[in-house]
C-alpha positions as CSV (number, residue, x, y, z in Angstrom):
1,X,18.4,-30.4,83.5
2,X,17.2,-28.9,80.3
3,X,16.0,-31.8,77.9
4,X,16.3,-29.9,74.7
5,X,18.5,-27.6,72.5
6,X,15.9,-26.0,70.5
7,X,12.4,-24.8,70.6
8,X,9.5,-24.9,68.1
9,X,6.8,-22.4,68.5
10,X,3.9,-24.4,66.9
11,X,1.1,-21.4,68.1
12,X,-1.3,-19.3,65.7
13,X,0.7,-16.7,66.0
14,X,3.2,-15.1,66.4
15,X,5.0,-17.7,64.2
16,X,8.9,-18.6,63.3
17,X,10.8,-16.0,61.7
18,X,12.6,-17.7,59.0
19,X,16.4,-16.5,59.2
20,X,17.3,-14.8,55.6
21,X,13.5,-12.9,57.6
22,X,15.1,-11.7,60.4
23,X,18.5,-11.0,59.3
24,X,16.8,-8.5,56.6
25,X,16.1,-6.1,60.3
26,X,20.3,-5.7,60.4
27,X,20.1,-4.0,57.1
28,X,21.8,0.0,57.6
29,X,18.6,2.2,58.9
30,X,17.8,4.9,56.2
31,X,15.7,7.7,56.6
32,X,12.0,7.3,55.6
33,X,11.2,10.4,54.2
34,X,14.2,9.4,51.1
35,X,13.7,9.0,47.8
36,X,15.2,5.0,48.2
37,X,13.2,4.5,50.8
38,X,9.9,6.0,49.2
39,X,10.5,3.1,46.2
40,X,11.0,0.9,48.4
41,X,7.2,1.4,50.1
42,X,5.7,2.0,46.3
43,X,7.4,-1.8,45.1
44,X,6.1,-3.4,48.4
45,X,2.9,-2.4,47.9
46,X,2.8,-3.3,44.0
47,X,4.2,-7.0,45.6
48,X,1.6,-6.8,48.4
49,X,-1.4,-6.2,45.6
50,X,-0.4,-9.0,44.2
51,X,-0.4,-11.5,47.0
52,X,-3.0,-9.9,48.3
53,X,-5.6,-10.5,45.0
54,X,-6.3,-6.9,44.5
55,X,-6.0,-3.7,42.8
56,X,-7.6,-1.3,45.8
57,X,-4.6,1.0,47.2
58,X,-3.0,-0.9,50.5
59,X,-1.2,1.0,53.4
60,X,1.3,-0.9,55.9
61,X,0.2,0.5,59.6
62,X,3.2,0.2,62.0
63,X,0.4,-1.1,64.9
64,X,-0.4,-4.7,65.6
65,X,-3.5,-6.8,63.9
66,X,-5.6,-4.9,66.4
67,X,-4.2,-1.5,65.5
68,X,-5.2,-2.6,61.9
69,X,-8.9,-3.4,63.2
70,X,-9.2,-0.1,65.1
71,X,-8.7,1.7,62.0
72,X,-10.9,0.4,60.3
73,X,-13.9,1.4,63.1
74,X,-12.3,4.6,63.4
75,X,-11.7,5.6,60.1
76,X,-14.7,4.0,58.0
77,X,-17.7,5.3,59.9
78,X,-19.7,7.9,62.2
79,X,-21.0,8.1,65.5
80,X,-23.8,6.3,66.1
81,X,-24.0,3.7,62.9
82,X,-25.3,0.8,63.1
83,X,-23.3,-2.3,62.0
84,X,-23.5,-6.0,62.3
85,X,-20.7,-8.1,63.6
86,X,-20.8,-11.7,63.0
87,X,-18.6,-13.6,66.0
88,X,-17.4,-17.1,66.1
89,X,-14.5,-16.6,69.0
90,X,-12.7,-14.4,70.6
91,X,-11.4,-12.5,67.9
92,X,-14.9,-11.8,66.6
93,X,-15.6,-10.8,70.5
94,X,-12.7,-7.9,69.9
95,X,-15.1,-6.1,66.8
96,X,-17.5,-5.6,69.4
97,X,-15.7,-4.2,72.1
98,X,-14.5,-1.6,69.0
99,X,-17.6,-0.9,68.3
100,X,-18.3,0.3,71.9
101,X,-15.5,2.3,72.1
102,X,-16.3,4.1,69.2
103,X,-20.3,4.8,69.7
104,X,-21.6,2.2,67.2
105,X,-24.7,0.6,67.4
106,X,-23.6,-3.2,67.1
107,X,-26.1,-5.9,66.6
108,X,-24.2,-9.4,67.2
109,X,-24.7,-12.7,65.3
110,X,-22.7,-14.9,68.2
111,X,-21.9,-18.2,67.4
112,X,-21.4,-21.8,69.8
113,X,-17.7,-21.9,70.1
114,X,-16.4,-24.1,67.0
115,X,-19.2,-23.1,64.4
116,X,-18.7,-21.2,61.9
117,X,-20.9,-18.1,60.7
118,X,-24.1,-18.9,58.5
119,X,-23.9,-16.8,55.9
120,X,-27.8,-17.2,55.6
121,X,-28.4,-16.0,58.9
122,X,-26.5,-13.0,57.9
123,X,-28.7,-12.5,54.9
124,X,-31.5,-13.3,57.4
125,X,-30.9,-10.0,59.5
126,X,-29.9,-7.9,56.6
127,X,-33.2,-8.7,54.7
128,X,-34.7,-7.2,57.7
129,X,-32.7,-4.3,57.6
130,X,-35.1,-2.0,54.7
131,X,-33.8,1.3,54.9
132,X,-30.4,0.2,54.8
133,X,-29.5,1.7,58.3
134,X,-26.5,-1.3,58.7
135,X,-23.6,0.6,57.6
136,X,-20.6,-2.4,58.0
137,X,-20.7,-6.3,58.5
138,X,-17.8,-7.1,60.2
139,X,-16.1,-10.3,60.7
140,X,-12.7,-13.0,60.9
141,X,-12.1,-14.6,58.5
142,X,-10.3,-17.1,60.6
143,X,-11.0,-17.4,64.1
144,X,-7.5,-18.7,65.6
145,X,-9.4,-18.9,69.2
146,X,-11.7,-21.8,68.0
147,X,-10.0,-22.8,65.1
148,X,-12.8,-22.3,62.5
149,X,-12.6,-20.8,59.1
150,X,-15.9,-18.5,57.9
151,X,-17.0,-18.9,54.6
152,X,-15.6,-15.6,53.1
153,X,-17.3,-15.6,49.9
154,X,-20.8,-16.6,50.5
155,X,-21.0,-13.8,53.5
156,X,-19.9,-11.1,51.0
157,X,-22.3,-12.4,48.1
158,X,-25.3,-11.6,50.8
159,X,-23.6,-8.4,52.4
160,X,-23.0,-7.1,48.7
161,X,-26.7,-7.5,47.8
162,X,-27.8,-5.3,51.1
163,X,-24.9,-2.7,50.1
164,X,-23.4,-2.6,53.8
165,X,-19.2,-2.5,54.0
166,X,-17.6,-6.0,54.1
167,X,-15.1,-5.4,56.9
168,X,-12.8,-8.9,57.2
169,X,-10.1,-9.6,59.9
170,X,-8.1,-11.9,57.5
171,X,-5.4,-11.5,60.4
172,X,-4.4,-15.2,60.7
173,X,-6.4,-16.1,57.6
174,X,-4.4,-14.4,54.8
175,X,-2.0,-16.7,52.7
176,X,-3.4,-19.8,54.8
177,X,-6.7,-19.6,52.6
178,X,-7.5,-18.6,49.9
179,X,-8.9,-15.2,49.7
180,X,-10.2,-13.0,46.7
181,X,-10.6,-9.5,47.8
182,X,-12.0,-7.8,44.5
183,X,-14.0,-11.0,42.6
184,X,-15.3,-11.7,46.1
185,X,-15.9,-7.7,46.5
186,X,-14.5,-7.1,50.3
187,X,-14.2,-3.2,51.7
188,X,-11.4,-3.9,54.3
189,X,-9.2,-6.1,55.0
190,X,-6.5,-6.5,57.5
191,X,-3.6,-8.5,57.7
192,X,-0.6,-9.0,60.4
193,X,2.9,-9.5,60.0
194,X,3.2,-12.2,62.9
195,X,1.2,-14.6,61.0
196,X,1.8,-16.0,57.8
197,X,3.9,-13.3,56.9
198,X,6.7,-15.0,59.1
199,X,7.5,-11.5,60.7
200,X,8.1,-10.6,64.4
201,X,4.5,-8.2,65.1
202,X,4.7,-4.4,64.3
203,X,2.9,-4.3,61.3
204,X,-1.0,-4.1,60.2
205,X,-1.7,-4.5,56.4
206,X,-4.9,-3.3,55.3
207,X,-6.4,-2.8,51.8
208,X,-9.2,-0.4,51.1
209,X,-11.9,-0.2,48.5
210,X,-12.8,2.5,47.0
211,X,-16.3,2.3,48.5
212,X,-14.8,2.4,51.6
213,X,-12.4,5.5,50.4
214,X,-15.6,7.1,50.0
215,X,-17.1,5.6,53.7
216,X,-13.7,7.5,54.8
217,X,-13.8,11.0,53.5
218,X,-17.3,11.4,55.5
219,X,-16.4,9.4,58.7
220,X,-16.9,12.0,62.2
221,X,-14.8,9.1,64.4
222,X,-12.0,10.7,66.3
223,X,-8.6,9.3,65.0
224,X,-5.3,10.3,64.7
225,X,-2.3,7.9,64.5
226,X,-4.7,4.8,63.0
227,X,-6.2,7.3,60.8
228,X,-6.5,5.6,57.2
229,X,-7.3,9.0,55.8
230,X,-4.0,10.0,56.2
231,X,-2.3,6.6,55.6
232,X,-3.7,6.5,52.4
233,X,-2.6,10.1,51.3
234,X,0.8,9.4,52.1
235,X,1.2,5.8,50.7
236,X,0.3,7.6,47.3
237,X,3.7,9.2,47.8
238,X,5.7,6.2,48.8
239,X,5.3,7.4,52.2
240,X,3.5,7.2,56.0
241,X,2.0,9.9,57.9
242,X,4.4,9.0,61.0
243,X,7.5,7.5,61.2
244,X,7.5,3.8,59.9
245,X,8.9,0.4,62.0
246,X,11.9,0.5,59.2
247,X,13.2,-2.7,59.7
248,X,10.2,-4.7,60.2
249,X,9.6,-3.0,56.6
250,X,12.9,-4.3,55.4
251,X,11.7,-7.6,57.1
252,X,7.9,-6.8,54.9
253,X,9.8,-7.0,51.8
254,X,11.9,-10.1,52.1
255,X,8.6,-11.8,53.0
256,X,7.2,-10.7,50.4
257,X,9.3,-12.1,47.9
258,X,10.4,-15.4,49.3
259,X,6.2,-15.8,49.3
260,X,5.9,-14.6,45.6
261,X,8.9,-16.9,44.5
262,X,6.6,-19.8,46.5
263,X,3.6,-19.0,44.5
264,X,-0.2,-18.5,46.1
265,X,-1.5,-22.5,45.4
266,X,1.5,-23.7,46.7
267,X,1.2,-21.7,49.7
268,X,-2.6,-22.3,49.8
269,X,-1.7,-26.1,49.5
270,X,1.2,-26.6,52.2
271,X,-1.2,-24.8,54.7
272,X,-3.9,-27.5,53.8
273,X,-1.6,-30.3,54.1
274,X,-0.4,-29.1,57.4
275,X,-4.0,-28.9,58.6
276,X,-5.0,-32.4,57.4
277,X,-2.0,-34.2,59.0
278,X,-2.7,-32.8,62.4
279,X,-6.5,-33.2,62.2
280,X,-5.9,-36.8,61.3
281,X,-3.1,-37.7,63.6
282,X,-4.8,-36.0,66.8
283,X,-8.1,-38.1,65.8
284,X,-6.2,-41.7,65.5
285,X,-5.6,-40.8,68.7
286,X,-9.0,-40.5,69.8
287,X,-9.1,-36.7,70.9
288,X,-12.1,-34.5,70.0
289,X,-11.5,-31.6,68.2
290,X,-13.4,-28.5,68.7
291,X,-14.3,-28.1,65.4
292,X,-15.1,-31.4,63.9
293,X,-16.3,-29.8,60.4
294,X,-13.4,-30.1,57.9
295,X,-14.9,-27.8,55.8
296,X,-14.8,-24.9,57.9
297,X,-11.4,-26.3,59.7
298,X,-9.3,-23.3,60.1
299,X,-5.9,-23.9,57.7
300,X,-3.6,-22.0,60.6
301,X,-4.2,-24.1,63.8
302,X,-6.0,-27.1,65.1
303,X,-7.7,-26.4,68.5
304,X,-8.5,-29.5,70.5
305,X,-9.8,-31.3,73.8
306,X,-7.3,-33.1,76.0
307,X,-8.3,-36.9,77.1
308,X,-11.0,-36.7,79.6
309,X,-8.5,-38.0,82.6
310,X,-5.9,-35.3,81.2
311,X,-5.4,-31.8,82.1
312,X,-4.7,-29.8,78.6
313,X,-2.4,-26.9,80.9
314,X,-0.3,-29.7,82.0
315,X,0.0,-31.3,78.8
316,X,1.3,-27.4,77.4
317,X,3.5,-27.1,79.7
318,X,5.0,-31.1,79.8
319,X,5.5,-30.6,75.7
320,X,7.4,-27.2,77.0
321,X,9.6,-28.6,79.7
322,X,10.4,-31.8,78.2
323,X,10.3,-31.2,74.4
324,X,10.7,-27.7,74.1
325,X,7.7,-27.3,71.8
326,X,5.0,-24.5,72.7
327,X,1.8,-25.0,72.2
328,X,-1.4,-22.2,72.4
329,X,-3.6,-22.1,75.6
330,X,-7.7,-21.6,74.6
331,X,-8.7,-18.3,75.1
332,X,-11.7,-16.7,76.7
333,X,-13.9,-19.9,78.6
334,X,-12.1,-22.1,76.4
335,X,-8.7,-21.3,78.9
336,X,-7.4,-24.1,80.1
337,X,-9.9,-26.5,78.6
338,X,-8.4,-27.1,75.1
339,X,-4.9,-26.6,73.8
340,X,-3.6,-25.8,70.3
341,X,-1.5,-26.7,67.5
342,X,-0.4,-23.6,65.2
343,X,0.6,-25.1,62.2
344,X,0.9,-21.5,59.9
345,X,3.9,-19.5,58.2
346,X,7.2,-20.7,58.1
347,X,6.2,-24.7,59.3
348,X,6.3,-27.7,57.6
349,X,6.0,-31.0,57.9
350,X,9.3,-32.6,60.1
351,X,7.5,-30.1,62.3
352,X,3.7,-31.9,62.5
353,X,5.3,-35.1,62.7
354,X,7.9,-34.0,65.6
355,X,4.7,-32.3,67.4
356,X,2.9,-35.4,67.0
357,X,5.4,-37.9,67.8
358,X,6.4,-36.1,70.7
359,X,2.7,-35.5,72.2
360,X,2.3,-39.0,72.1
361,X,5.0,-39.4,74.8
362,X,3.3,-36.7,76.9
363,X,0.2,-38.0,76.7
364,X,1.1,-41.6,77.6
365,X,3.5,-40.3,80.4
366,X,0.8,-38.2,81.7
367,X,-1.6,-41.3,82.3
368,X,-4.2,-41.1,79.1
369,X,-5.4,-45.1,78.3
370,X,-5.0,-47.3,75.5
371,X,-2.7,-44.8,73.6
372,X,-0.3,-46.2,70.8
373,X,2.7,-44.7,70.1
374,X,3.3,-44.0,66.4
375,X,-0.5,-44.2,65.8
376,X,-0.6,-40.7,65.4
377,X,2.4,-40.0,63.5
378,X,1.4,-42.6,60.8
379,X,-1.7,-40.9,60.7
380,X,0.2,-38.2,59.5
381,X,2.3,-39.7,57.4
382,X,-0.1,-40.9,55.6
383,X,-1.6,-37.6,54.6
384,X,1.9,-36.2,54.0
385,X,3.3,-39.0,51.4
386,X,0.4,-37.8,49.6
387,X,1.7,-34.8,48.4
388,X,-1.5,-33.2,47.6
């Protein structure tokens, strides 16, 4: 007998889909090349600028995060460059296997699953670099694999002085952290709509510098339907060189404006608070977390260890079964070894505190020692009465 009525999908990703969200995709379909629909692309943007701290020229890819990533290998350099990707997780695993595809010459900065990257090791390896042959520095911003945050701002003060492009997957990252794209000085970064833009995937966002405009026009990679070239040419005109995902753009703009109506801190903020409940709670319990820095805590989800007697599979899928709730697997070695909380978009926090209060059960029913029910959940509380 099923033993709920609704879900919650507390993963990194993709996240709920708030409902005035997805009823925005029953909207009439209109053609894209039309004059309402070309204003409609130039206000997103303009509203995308905005949320997105920056004045270079943005293009909406209809491709996943990935697709976003892609273009940015493709379209931003040539056969044969040599770049340096910095990788903390799985995510940071994915530049690399870009880089293959596409002939570049990757050296790799790979970090102990839960660190975060040292910004002086990058400076380290650049200041060895004299002739300047490291064309890019890629890396995540937030690693939703380990559940670590990278210090964007200090790795782009020391890839600025070297000159290199500052390539960022702020995938997961964007709108759960802060992030300045022109005071901090970034070349390219990409967003996804399943994250905390509360959207079903479809849709890349990537902004452009005009540095990396320039890294584009002499680019000898072979593209063609990621090719930023031509996405930026036609998002000049209101437009995209192939036929768009038109309602997940109709979807774009109604996130857009519920998040501007919101405001950045406060957005900034709720993600914090989120992140400090469950890192709290999950500790009064007496679980490790993977990444036991708060400072470089990712704001998006919360990876950690079961109980050493526990399974963390069979606590997913108990919290499934009984309580409806999914929870993310680990990726990569970490499968099956850790499981974790997504706590980023459209949650908030009746969600923690049901996640919390409900993992309690499972974990007691599935034979961990010593456990206290409502520990947790006061632990939580008592970051969440707080208010800031």
């Amino acid at each position: 007998m099923k033993k709920y009525v609704s879900e919650l999908l507390m993963i990194p990703g993709p996240t709920p889909v708030p409902n005035q969200i997805a009823l925005a995709a029953a909207k009439d379909m209109m053609s894209h090349r039309g004059g309402v629909f070309k204003k409609l692309m130039l206000d997103l943007t303009a509203k995308l600028q905005t949320l997105l701290q920056t004045k270079n020229e943005v293009v909406v890819l209809s491709a996943s995060g990935t697709g976003g990533m892609e273009a940015a290998v493709s379209s931003c350099f040539c056969r044969g460059d040599k770049v340096l990707i910095a990788a903390v997780g799985n995510f940071g695993k994915r530049w690399i296997k870009l880089a293959k595809v596409y002939g570049l010459e990757a050296e790799v900065l790979e970090y102990a699953y839960g660190q975060a990257v040292d910004p002086s090791a990058v400076k380290a390896l650049l200041a060895k670099d004299t002739e300047k042959e490291i064309k890019g520095v890629f890396f995540q911003m937030n690693e939703t694999s380990t559940a670590v945050l990278n210090d964007v701002e200090e790795i782009a003060k020391v890839v600025k002085a070297h000159g290199a492009l500052i390539v960022v997957d702020a995938i997961s990252g964007f709108l759960a952290s802060d992030l300045k794209i022109d005071e901090w000085g970034l070349d390219v970064v990409i967003a996804g709509s399943q994250k905390a833009f509360m959207l079903p995937p479809g849709l890349a966002v990537v902004a452009v510098s005009e540095k990396a405009k320039k890294a584009i026009e002499t680019s000898d990679l072979p593209h063609f339907y990621l090719s930023l070239k031509a996405a930026l040419k036609q998002a000049a005109e209101g437009q995209t060189p192939y036929t768009p995902a038109v309602s997940l753009i109709y979807q774009l703009v109604e996130s857009v404006n519920l998040l501007a109506e919101e405001g950045l801190d406060s957005i900034f903020d709720r993600h914090e608070r989120l992140m400090k409940a469950v890192r709290s709670a999950l500790r009064s319990l007496g679980l490790k977390l993977l990444n036991e820095n708060d400072g470089t805590a990712s704001r998006a989800v919360t990876a950690v260890y079961p109980p050493g007697n526990l399974n963390a599979d069979e606590i997913r899928k108990k919290m499934k079964d009984d309580w409806g709730i999914a929870l993310a697997n680990g990726q990569d070695e970490l499968k099956g070894k850790i499981f974790r909380i997504g706590h980023l978009g459209f949650i908030d926090p009746k969600d923690v505190l049901a996640v919390i209060a409900c993992l309690e059960i499972v974990l007691s029913q599935l034979g961990m020692p010593g456990i206290q029910w409502g520990k947790g959940v006061q632990a939580a509380q008592n970051v969440l009465a707080k208010g800031d």
